[in-house]
C-alpha positions in Angstrom: 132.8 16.3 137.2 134.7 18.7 134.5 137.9 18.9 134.8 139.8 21.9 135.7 142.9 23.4 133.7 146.4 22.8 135.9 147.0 26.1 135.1 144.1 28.0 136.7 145.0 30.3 139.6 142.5 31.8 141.8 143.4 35.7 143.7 141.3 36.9 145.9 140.8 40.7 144.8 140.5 43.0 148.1 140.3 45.9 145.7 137.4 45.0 143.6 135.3 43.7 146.9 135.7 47.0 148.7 134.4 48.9 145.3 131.3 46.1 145.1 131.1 47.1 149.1 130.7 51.4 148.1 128.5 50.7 145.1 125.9 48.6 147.4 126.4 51.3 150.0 125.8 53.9 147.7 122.6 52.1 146.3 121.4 51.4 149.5 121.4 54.8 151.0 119.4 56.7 148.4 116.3 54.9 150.6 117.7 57.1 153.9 118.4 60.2 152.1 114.8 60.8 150.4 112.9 60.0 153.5 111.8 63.1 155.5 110.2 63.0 159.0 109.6 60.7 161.4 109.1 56.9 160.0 107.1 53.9 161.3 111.1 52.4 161.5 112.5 55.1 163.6 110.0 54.1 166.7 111.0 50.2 167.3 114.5 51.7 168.6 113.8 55.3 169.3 117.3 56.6 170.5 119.0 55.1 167.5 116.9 57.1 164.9 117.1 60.4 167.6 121.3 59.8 166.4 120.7 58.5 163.6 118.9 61.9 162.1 121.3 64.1 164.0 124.5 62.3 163.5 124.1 60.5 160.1 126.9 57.9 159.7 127.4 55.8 156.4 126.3 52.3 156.8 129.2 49.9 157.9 130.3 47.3 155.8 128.5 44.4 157.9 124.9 46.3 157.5 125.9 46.8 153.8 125.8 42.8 153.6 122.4 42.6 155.3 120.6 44.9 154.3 121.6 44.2 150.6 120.2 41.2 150.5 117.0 42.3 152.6 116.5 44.7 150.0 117.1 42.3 147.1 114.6 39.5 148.3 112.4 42.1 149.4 111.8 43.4 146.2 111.8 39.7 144.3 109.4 38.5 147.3 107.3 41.3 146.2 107.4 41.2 142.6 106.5 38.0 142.8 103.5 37.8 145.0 102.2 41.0 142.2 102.8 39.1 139.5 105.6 41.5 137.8 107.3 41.2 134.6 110.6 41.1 136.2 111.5 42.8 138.9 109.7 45.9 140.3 112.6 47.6 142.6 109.5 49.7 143.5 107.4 47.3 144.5 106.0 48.5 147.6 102.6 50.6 148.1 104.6 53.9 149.4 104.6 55.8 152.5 100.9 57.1 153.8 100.9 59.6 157.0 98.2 59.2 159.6 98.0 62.6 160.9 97.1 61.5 164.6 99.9 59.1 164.9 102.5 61.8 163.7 104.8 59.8 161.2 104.5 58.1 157.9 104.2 53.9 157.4 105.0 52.1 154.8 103.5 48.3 154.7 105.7 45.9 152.2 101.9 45.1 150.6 98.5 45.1 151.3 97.1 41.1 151.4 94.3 41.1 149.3 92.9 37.6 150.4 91.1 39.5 152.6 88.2 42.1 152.4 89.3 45.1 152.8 92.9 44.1 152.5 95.6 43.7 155.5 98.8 45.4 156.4 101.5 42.8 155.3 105.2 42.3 156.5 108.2 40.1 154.8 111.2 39.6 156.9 114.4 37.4 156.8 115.9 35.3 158.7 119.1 33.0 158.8 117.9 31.6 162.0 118.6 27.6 161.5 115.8 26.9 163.9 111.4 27.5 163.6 110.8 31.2 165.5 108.3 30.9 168.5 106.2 34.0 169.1 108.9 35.4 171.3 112.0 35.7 168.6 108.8 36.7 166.0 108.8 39.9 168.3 110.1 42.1 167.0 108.6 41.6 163.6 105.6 42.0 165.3 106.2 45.0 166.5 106.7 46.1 162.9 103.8 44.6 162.2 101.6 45.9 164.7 102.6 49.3 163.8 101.3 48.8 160.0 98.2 47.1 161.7 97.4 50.0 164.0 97.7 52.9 161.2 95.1 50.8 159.1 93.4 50.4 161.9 92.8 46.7 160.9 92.9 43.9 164.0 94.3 41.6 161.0 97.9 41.3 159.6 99.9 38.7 157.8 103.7 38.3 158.6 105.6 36.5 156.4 109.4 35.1 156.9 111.6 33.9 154.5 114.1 31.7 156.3 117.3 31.5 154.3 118.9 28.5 156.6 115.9 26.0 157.6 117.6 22.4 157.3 115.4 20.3 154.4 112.3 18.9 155.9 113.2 14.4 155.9 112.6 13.6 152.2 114.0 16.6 150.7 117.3 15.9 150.5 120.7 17.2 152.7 121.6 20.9 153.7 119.8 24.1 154.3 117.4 25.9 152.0 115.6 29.1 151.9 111.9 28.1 153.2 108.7 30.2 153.9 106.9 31.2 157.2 103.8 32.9 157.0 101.7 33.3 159.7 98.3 35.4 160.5 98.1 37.7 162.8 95.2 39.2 164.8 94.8 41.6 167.7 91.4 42.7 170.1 89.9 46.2 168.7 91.0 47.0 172.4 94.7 46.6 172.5 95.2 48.2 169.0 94.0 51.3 170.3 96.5 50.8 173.2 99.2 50.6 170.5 98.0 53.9 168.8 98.7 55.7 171.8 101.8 54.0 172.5 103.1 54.8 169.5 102.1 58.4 169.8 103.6 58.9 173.5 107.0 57.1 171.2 106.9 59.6 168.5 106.0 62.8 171.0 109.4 61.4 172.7 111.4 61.2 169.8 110.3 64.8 168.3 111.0 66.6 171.6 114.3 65.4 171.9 114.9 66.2 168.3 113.4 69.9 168.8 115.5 70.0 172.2 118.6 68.1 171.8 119.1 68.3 175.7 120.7 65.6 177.4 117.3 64.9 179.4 115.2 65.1 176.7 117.1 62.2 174.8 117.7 60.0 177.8 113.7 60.0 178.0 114.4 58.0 174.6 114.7 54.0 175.5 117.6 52.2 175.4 117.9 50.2 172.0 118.2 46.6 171.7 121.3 44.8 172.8 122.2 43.3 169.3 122.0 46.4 168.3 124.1 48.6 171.4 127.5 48.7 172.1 131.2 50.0 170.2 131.4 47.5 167.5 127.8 47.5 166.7 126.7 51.5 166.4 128.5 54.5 165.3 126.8 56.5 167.8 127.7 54.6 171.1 130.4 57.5 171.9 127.7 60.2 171.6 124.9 58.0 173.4 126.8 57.0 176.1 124.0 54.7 177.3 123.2 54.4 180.8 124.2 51.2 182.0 125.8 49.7 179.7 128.7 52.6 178.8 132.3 51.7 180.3 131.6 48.4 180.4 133.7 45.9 179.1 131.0 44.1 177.3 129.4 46.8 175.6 133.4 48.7 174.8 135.0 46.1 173.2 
């Protein structure tokens, strides 16, 4: 090992991380700001997006962090996989609206292994532990949205796990590992989805065109990870049934 100098001091500098913090915010948010409509995104948690449009709030620092390095793998995942000289920060195939489903879709790639090509979905996880189906959820969900605007019973969902412990034989520690898996549905139950996620996005737009109280509490309550005072900047406004006044959701 080198040796270091007795002199060498090490400050943490609060300044300089809360300027690396905006910059990544500021970065991040040009995505949010160019995108018009109703997305494939806004209908996994419905009520969040209903605020989300009609109360924009700047990210917090802790969704700064994630979605940072979302994006960043995201687009080295998908440069790679292409082939790129470098990194292609628009790597993605774009959004596409299916007039009957109401809303644009954007699918991270099309998997070309297969004829005519699938929808295809990278995640990440720093899960230390292999996903069963039920933790995959609501990446399937995601998925199955992509799946059902191509109208394709096929998908591939891929997951980057940044924390797997090293298989025996491959030394100590953690380290990011890959998780692809193939994904089909019956002809049958992806029509069912269609029309779920129309009776969603009919929902969502009436409560946007409304913006009455009954209107948006026809919107479903979002996911517990993501509810409560600490974790949405809307929980004041939402006041969801349930779950506002309680101490576990205040605090």
């Amino acid at each position: 090992m080198l040796k270091l100098p007795t002199s060498l001091t090490v400050d943490r500098n609060t300044k300089a991380e809360a300027n690396l913090i905006e910059k990544s915010r500021k970065w991040l948010e040009k995505d949010s700001k160019d995108r018009k409509g109703i997305h494939a995104s806004d209908l996994l948690d419905p009520r969040k997006a209903y605020y989300d449009k009609i109360n924009p709030q700047p990210l917090s620092n802790r969704l700064v962090g994630l979605f940072f390095v979302g994006k960043v793998l995201h687009a080295f995942f998908l440069s790679a996989l292409t082939g790129e000289d470098g990194v292609n920060w628009k790597s993605d195939g774009g959004s596409t609206v299916d007039k009957e489903l109401g809303f644009s879709y954007s699918p991270d790639w099309k998997d070309k292994h297969f004829t005519p090509a699938i929808p295809g979905e990278l995640k990440t996880s720093r899960s230390k532990y292999e996903q069963s189906k039920s933790d995959l959820a609501l990446y399937l969900e995601q998925e199955m949205i992509y799946q059902a605007a191509e109208n394709s019973e096929d998908g591939r969902l891929v997951v980057l796990m940044l924390n797997l412990p090293a298989p025996r034989g491959e030394g100590w520690g953690t380290y990011p590992q890959y998780r692809a898996y193939d994904i089909h549905v019956s002809k049958t139950d992806l029509k069912k989805y269609r029309t779920q996620l129309i009776a969603v996005r009919k929902l969502l737009q009436a409560a946007l065109k409304s913006n009455k109280s009954k209107d948006i509490k026809k919107l479903p309550l979002c996911r517990e990870f993501k509810c409560g005072k600490s974790q949405c900047p809307h929980y004041s406004k939402c006041k969801p049934e349930g779950r506002w006044g309680l101490k576990r959701w205040d605090r």
